[in-house]
C-alpha positions as YAML, in Angstrom:
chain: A
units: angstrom
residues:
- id: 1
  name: UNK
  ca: [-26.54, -78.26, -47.09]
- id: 2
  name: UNK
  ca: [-26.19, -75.13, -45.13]
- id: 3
  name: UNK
  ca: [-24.39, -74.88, -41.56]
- id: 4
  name: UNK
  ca: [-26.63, -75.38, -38.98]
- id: 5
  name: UNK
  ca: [-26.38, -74.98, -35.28]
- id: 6
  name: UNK
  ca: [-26.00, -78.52, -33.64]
- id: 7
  name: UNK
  ca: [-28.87, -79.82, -32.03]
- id: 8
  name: UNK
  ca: [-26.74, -81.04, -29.09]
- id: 9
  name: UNK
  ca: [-25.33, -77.00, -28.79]
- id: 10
  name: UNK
  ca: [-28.63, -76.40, -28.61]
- id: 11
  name: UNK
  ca: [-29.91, -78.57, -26.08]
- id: 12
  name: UNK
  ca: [-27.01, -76.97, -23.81]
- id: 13
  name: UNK
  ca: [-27.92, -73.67, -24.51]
- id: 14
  name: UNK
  ca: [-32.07, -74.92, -23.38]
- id: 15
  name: UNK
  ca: [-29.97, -76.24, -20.33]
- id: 16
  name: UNK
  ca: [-32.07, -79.15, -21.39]
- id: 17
  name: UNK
  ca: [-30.38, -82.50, -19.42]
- id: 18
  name: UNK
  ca: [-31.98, -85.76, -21.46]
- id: 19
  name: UNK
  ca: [-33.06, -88.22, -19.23]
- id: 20
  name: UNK
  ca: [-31.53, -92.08, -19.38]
- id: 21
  name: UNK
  ca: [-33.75, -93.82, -22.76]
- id: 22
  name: UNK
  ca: [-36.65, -95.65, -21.21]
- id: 23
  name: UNK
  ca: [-36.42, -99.31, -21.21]
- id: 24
  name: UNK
  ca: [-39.14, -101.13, -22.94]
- id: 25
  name: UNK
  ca: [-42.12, -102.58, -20.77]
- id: 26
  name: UNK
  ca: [-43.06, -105.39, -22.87]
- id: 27
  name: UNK
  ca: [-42.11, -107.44, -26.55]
- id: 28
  name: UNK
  ca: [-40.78, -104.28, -28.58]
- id: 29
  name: UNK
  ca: [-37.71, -102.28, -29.14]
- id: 30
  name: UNK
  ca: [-37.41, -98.63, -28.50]
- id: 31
  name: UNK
  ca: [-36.54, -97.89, -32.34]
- id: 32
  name: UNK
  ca: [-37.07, -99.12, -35.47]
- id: 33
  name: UNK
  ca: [-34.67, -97.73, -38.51]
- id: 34
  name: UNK
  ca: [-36.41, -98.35, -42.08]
- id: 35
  name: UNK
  ca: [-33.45, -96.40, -44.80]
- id: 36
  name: UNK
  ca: [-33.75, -92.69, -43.87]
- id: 37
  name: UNK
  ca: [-36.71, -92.97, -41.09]
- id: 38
  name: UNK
  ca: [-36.38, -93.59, -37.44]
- id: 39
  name: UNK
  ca: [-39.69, -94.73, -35.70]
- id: 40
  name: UNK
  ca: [-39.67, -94.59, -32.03]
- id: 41
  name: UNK
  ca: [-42.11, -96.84, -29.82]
- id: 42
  name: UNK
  ca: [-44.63, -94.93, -27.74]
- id: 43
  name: UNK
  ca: [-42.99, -93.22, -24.91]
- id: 44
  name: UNK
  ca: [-44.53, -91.96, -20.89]
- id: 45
  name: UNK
  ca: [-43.25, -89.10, -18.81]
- id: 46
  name: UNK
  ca: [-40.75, -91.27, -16.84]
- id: 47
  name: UNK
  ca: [-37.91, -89.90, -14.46]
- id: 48
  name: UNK
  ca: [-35.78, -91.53, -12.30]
- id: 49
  name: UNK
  ca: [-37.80, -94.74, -13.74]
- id: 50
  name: UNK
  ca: [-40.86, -93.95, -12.46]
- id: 51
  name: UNK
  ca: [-43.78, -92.23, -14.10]
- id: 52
  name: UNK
  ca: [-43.78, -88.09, -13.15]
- id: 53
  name: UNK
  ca: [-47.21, -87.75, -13.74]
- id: 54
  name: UNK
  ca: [-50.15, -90.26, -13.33]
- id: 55
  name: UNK
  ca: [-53.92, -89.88, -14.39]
- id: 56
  name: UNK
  ca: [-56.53, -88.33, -16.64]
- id: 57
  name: UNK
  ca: [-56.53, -84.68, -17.99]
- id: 58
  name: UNK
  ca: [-59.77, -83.23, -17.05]
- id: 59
  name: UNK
  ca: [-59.88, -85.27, -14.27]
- id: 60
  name: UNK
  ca: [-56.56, -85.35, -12.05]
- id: 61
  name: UNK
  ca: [-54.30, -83.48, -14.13]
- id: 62
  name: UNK
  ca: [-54.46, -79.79, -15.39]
- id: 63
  name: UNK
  ca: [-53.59, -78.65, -19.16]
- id: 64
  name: UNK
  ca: [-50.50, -76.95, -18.04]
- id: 65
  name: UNK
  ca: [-49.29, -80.23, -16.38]
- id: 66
  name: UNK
  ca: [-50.34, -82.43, -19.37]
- id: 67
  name: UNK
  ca: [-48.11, -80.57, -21.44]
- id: 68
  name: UNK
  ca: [-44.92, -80.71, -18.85]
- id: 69
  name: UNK
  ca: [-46.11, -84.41, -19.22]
- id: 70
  name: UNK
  ca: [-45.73, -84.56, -22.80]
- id: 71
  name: UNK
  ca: [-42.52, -82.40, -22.97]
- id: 72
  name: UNK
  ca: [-40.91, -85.07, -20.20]
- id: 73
  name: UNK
  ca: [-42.14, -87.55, -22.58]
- id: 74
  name: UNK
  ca: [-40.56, -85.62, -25.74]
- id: 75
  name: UNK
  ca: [-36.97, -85.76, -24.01]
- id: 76
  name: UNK
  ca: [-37.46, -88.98, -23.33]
- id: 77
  name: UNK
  ca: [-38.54, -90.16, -27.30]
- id: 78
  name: UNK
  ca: [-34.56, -87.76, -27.61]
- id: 79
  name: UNK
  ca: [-33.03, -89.99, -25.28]
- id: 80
  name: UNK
  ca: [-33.97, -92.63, -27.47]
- id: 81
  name: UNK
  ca: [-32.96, -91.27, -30.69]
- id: 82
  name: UNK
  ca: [-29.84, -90.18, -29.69]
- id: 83
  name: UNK
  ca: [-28.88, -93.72, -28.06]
- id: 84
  name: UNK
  ca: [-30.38, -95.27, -31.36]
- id: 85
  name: UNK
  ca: [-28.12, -92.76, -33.89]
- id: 86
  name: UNK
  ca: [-25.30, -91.34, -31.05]
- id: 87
  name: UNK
  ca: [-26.17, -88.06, -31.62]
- id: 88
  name: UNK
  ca: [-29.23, -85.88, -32.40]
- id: 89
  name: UNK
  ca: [-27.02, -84.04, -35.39]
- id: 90
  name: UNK
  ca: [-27.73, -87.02, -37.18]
- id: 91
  name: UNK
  ca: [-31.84, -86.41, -37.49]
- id: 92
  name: UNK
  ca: [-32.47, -84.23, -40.65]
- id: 93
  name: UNK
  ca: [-36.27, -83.92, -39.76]
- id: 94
  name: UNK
  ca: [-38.63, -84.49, -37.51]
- id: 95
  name: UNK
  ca: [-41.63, -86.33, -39.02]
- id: 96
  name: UNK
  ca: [-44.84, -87.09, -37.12]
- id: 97
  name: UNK
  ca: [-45.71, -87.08, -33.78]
- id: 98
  name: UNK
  ca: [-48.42, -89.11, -32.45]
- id: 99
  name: UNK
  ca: [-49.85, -88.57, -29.08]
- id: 100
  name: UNK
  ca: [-52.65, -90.61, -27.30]
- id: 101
  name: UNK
  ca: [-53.59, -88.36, -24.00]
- id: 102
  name: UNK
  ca: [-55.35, -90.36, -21.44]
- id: 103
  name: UNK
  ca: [-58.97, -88.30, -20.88]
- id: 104
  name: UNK
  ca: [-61.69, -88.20, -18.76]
- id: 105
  name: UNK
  ca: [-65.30, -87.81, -20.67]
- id: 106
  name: UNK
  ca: [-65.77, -84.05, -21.88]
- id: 107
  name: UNK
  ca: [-61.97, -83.44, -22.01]
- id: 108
  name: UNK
  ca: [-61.22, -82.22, -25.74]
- id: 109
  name: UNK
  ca: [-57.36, -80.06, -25.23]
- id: 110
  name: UNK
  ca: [-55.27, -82.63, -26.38]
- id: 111
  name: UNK
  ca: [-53.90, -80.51, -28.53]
- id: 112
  name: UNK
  ca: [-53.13, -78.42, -25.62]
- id: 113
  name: UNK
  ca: [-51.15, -80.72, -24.00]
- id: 114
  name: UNK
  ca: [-49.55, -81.74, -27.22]
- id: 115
  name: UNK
  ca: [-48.10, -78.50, -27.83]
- id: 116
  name: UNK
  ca: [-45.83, -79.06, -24.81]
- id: 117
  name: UNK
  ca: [-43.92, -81.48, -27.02]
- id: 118
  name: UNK
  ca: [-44.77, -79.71, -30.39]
- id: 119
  name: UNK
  ca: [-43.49, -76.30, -28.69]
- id: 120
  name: UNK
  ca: [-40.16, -78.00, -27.59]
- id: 121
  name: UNK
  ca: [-39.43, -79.70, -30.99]
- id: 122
  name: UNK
  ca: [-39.21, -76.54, -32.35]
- id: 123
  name: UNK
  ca: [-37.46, -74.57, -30.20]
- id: 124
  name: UNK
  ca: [-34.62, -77.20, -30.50]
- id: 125
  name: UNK
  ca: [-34.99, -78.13, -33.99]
- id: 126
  name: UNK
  ca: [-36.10, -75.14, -35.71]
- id: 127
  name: UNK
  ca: [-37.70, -75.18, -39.24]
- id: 128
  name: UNK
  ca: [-36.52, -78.94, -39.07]
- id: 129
  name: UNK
  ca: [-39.16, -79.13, -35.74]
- id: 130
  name: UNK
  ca: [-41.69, -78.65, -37.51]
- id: 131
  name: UNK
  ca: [-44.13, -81.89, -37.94]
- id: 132
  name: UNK
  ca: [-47.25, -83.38, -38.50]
- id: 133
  name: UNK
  ca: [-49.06, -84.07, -35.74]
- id: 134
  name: UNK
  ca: [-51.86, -86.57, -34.63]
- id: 135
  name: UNK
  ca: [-53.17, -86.15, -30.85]
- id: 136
  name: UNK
  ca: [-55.72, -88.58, -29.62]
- id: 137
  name: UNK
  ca: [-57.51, -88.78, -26.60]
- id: 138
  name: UNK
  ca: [-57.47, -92.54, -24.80]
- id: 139
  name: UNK
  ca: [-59.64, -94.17, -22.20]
- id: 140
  name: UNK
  ca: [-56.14, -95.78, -20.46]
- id: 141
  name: UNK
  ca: [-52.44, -95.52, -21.06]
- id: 142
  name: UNK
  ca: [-49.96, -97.73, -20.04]
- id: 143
  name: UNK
  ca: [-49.40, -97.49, -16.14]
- id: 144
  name: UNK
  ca: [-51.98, -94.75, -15.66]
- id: 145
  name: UNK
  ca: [-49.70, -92.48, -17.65]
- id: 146
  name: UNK
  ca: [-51.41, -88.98, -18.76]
- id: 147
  name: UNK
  ca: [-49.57, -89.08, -22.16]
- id: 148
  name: UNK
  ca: [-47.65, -91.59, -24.34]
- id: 149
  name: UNK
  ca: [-45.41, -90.15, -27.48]
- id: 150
  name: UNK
  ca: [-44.86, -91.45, -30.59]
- id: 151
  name: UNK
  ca: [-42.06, -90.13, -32.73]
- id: 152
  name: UNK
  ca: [-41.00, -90.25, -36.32]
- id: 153
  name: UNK
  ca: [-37.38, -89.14, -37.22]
- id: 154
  name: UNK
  ca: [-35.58, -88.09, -40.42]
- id: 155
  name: UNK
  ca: [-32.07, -89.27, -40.24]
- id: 156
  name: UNK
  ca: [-28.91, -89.19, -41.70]
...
């Protein structure tokens, strides 16, 4: 295996502060470890334990703020991991992303918004950033969230 920057180095270097890991809002656990894969629950844009953002793109929300949305969601899926393995360095690969995007009729840039988590995954991970991708739009989220992540990790 070559030498790779660290993935916490490189959050630094973002100046990218991960938020506290989300507590769950019903029956589920953040994380689920099956051998080598780490599947994280579906995650909002929370801060400070509140939701950042609230409502529908097309609607209340622009693009550009969907995708802070889904990037504040992103760290939040890291927060996760890294309470889950106790560092980032340990994920090898980042797997899937699934993201539902709460839209009102006509609205069809959920990839858009995606791509502020997609974006970010790379610029911290690299090559090993680079994932499959599903983005969905949904009539409702969870709390009148804009976004809710889904993560799949390659770990060591």
């Amino acid at each position: 295996m070559s030498m790779r920057t660290s993935y916490e180095s490189r959050l630094a270097e973002l100046q990218i502060e991960l938020p506290p890991p989300p507590q769950p809002l019903a029956t589920y656990v953040p994380a689920v470890r099956a051998g080598d894969i780490l599947f994280l629950s579906g995650v909002l844009p929370m801060q400070d334990g509140q939701l950042a953002f609230s409502g529908k793109l097309g609607r209340d929300l622009t693009v550009e703020q969907g995708m802070e949305a889904a990037r504040l969601a992103l760290l939040n899926a890291l927060a996760i991991a890294k309470q889950e393995l106790g560092t980032l360095d340990r994920i090898t690969r980042i797997v899937k992303v699934v993201g539902h995007v709460a839209s009102a009729e006509g609205f069809v840039q959920q990839p858009q918004v995606l791509n502020g988590a997609s974006d970010l995954l790379v610029e911290i991970f690299g090559e090993a950033g680079r994932h499959a991708r599903v983005a969905v739009g949904a009539a409702e989220l969870p709390r009148g969230a804009p976004v809710e992540i889904e993560v799949i990790l390659s770990v060591s």
